[in-house]
N, C-alpha and C positions, 0 to 999 in steps of 0.2 A: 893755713898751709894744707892740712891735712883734707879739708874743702878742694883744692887745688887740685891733687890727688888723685880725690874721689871723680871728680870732672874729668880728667885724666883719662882715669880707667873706663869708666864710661864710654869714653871720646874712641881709647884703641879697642873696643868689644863691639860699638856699635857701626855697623857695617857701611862701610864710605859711597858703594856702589848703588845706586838708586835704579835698581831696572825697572823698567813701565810696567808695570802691573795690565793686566787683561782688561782691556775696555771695560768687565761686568764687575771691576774690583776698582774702578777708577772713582778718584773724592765724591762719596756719597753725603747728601746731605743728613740733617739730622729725620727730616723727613722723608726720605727719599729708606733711610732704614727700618719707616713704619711699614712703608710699602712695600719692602723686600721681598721675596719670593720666601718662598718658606724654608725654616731653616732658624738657627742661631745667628744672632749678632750682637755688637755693643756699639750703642751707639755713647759717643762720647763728647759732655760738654769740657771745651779746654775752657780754663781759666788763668789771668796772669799772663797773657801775651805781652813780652815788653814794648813789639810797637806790630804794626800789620805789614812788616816788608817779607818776602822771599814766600816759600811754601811749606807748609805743614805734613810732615810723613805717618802717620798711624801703622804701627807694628806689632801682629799678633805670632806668637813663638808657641812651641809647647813649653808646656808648664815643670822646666828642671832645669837643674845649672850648666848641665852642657851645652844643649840646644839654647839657653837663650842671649840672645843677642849674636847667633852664631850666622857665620856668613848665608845668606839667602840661597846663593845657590848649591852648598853643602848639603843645607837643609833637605830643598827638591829633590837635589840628587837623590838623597838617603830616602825620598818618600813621606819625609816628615810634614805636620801642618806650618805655615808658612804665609800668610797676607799679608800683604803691602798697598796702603792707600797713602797716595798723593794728593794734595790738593793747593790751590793757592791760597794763601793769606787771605780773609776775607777784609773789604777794607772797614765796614761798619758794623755790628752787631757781634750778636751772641756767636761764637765758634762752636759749630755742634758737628761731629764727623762722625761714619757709620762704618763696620767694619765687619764682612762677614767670617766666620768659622766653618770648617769644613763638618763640624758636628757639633754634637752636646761635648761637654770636657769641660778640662781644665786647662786655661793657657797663660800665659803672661803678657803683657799689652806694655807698649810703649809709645810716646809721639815724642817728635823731633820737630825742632822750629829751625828751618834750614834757610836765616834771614838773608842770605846771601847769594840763595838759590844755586848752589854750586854740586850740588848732589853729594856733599862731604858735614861730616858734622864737625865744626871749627870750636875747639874750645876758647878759644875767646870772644864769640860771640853765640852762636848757639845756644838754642833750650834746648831741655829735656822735661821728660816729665815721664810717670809711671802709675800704672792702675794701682789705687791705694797710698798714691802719692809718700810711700817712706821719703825719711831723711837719708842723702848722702851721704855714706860714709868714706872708709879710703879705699873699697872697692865699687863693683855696683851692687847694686841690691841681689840678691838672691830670687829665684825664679817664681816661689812660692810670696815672697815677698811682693813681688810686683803680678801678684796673680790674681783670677777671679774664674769663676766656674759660670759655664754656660749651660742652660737649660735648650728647650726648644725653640723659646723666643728671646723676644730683643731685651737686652738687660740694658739697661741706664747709670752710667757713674760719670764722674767727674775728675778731670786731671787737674793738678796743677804745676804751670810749668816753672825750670828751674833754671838760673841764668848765671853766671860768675856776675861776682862783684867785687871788685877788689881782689882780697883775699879767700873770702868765702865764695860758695856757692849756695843756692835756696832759691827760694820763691821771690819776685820782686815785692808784693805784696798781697795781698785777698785782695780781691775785688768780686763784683757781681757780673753775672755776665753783660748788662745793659753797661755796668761801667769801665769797663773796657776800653781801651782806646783805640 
């Protein structure tokens, strides 16, 4: 139950409105973030997809509990750091997305598996996943908790996404990126 919850919270924090991000922020590959312009980014392998339908969201916040997961266009408004990458589901292989930052820092990362492609994140079917992949508890994670520090170039981590089942919520299971479905 308390699984349920944490889903829950998640679900009313993370932002329902999906505005199209600027052409030069649109689903970047994972190589597509070697070649970036210069600059910070993270390029991120998802792991645990439960199946390849709808699109993939990649969300960079700053790094604290009010800004994160706070509405997008709050954020802008206030001037704060703010990216949004779309992409569709890919149907075969490794899932690798690129996501750039407005500088060096600290921020907090999140993807969304939006299987429904509805531009809402649906708790009962929806992923989630966060940098440093914490457990779910009865709220969301903490900003520092879902954080990582950017230098000048491209850092490399990995997500893993988290799905209701039943009663809980987690990861459907490890896998490799080749074993993916």
């Amino acid at each position: 139950m308390r699984y349920i919850l944490a889903l829950a919270a998640v679900a009313l924090a993370v932002p329902a409105n999906a505005v199209i991000p600027p052409k030069s922020e649109r689903g970047r590959s994972g190589a597509d973030c070697r070649a970036a312009e210069s600059g910070p980014a993270v390029r991120v392998n998802i792991v645990g997809l439960r199946d390849r339908r709808g699109k993939l969201i990649l969300e960079l916040y700053p790094e604290n509990d009010a800004d994160f997961l706070q509405s997008d266009k709050i954020l802008i408004a206030a001037g704060k750091p703010f990216r949004r990458v779309p992409m569709p589901t890919p149907n075969i292989g490794p899932v690798t997305m690129c996501i750039r930052a407005p500088g060096p820092g600290s921020y907090a990362l999140v993807v969304l598996h939006d299987r429904d492609d509805n531009g809402k994140f649906g708790l009962s079917g929806d992923g989630v996943g966060f940098a440093n992949n914490p457990k779910l508890g009865l709220r969301k994670p903490r900003a520092k908790t879902a954080g990582l520090t950017l230098g000048s170039g491209v850092r490399s981590i990995s997500i893993v996404m988290n799905y209701r089942q039943g009663l809980s919520v987690g990861p459907i299971e490890t896998r490799t990126a080749e074993g993916q479905p």
